[in-house]
C-alpha positions in Angstrom: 0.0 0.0 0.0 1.2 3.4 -1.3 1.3 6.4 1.2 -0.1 9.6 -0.3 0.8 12.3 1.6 -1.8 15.0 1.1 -0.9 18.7 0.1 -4.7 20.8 0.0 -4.6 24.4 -1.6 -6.5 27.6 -0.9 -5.4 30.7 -2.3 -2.0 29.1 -2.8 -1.1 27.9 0.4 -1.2 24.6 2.7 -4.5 24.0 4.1 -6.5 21.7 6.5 -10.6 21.4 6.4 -11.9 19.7 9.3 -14.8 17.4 7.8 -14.8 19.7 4.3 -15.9 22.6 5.9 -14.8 25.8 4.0 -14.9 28.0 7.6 -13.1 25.4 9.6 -9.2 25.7 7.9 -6.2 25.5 9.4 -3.3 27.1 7.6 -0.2 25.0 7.5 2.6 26.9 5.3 2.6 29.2 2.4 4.9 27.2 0.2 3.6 23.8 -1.0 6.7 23.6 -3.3 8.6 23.0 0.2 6.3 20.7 1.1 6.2 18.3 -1.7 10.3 18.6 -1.9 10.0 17.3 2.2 7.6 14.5 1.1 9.7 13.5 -1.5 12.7 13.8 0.7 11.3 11.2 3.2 10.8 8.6 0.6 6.9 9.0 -0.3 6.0 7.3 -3.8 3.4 10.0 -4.5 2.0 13.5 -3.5 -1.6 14.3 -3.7 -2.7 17.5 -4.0 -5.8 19.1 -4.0 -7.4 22.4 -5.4 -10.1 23.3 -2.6 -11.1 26.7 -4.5 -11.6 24.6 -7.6 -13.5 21.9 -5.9 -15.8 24.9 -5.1 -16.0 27.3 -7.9 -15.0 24.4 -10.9 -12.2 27.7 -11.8 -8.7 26.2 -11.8 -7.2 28.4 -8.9 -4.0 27.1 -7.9 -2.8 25.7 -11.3 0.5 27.9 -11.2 1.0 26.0 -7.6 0.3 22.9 -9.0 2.6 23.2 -12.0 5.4 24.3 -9.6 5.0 21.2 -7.4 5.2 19.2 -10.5 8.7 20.7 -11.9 10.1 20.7 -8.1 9.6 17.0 -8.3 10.7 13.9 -9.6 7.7 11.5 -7.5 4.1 11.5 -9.3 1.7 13.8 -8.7 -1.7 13.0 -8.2 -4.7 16.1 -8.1 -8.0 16.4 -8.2 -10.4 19.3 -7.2 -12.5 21.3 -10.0 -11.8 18.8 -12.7 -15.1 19.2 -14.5 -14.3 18.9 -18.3 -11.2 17.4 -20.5 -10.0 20.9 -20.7 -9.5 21.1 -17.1 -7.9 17.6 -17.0 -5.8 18.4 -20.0 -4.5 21.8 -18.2 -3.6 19.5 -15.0 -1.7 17.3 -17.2 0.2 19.9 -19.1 1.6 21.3 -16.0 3.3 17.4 -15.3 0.3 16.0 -13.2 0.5 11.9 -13.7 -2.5 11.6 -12.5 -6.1 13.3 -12.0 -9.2 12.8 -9.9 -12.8 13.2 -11.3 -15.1 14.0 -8.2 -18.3 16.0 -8.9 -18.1 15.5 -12.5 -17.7 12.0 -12.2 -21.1 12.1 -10.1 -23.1 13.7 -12.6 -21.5 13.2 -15.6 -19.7 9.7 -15.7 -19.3 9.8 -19.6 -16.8 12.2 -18.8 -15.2 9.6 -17.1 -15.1 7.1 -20.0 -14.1 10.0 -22.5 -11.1 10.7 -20.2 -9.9 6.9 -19.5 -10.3 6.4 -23.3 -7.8 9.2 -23.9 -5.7 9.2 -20.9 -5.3 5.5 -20.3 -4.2 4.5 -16.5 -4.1 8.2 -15.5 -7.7 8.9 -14.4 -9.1 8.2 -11.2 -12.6 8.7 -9.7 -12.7 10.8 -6.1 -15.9 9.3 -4.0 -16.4 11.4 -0.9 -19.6 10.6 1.1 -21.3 10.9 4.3 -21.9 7.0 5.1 -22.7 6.0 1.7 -24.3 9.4 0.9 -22.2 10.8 -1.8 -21.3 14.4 -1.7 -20.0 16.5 -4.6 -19.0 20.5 -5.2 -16.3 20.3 -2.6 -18.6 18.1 -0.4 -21.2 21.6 -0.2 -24.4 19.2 -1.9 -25.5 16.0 -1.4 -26.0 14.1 -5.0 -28.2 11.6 -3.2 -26.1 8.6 -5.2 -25.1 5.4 -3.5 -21.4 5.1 -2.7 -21.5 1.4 -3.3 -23.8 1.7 -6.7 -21.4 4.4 -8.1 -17.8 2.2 -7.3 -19.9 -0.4 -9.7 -20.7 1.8 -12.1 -16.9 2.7 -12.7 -15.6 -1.2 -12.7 -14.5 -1.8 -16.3 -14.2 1.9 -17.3 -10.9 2.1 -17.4 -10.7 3.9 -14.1 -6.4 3.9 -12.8 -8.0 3.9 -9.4 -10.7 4.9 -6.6 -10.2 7.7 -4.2 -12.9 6.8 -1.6 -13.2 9.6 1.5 -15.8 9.5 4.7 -16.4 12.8 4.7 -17.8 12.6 8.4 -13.7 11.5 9.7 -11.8 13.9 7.0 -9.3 15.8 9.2 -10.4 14.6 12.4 -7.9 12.2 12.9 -10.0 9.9 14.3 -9.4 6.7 12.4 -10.2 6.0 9.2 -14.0 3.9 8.2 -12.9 0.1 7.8 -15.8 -1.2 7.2 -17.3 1.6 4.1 -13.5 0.6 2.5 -14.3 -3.0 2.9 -17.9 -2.6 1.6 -16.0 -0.8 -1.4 -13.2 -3.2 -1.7 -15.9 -5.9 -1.8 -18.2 -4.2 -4.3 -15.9 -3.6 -7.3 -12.4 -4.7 -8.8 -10.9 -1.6 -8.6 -7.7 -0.3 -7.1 -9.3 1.8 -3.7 -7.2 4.5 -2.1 -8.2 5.4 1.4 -8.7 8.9 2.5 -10.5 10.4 5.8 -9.6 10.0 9.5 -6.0 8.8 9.3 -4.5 9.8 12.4 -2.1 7.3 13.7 0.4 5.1 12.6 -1.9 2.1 14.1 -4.4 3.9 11.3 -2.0 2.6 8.5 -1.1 -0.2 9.8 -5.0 -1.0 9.9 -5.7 0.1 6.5 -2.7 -1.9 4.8 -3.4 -4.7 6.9 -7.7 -4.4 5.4 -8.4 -7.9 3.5 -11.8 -8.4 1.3 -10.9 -11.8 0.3 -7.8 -11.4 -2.2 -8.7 -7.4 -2.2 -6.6 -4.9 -0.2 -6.1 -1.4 -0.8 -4.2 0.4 -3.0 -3.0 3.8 -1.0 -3.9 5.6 1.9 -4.0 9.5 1.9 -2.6 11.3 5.3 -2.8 14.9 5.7 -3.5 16.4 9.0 -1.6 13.7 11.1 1.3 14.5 9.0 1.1 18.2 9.6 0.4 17.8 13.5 3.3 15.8 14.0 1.3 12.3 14.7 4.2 10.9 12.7 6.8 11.3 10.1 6.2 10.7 5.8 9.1 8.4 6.5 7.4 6.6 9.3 4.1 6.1 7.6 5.9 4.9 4.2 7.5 2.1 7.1 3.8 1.5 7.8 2.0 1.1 4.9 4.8 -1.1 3.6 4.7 -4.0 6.4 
């Protein structure tokens, strides 16, 4: 399992939402190109970054922050927030993204999602985020009323690099991650799952690499606020989702 150490932006710098909330933020650094060189540093496979004002507005805000992240680099990239259209994808990967996520658009409009896998082979994965199996879209604002479960289905076979699966309700509380809506996921499709949401602990990690559906375990887990807080080290949590 693949440790994605999680770099949200907001008007350019580092950020924390507690649960997706837009008034509950917690500023961690101006200089996400710093923070993605540190990540790399201590031996993480991947960065994650996400575009909070996109995931809002659907306007590409931090695209200059994510093309400097990129070039400071030499680990993949992996984004997602506001990616509503191939244009935005295509602006994402033109700035040396490897990899984007397809949240709200992929909720409402899933042919997006096949148009995108059919030109960007193995570099297109879907973001999930619900409430329980609620699933939430427009930087979690709206509830889609779509089932979790039904919609990890409805992307099996599409071409789809990978699932990014977050409970909303343990994002950035640091209170341990859902086992059991992963497991339901893990057991629903064939897809590769990432976990994100709740992560607080290095026990957390250890849980999530050790999660078995049959022959299914997941792919990744994304850390963000544990990292920042000082819970543990990238390099320790790379140890942890290794064993």
């Amino acid at each position: 399992m693949d440790l994605y150490p999680a770099i949200d932006l907001r008007d350019g710098r580092c950020v924390r939402l507690l649960r997706g909330d837009y008034d509950a933020e917690t500023v961690y650094g101006d200089d996400p190109v710093a923070m993605a060189r540190g990540f790399e540093a201590a031996g993480s496979p991947w960065v994650h970054v996400v575009d909070l004002d996109a995931a809002r507005s659907g306007e590409a805000a931090n695209l200059a922050a994510i093309s400097a992240i990129c070039a400071a680099v030499a680990v993949p990239v992996q984004s997602g927030g506001g990616v509503r259209s191939v244009e935005a994808a295509e602006r994402l990967f033109g700035v040396g993204v490897t990899r984007v996520v397809v949240g709200t658009a992929a909720v409402q409009r899933p042919a997006l999602v096949d148009e995108l896998c059919a030109r960007f082979p193995s570099r297109v994965a879907v973001g999930l985020d619900a409430r329980g199996r609620d699933i939430a879209v427009k930087g979690w604002t709206e509830s889609s009323g779509l089932d979790l479960l039904e919609l990890a289905l409805r992307f099996d076979g599409a071409g789809v690099a990978a699932l990014v699966v977050t409970e909303i309700g343990r994002d950035g509380t640091m209170d341990g991650p859902d086992l059991a809506q992963l497991g339901d996921v893990l057991g629903a499709c064939s897809l590769e799952v990432i976990a994100s949401g709740g992560v607080g602990s290095l026990d957390d990690l250890r849980a999530l690499a050790g999660l078995r559906i049959g022959s299914r375990a997941l792919s990744g887990a994304i850390a963000g606020r544990a990292i920042y807080e000082g819970r543990f080290s990238v390099a320790e949590g790379v140890a942890a989702c290794s064993r």
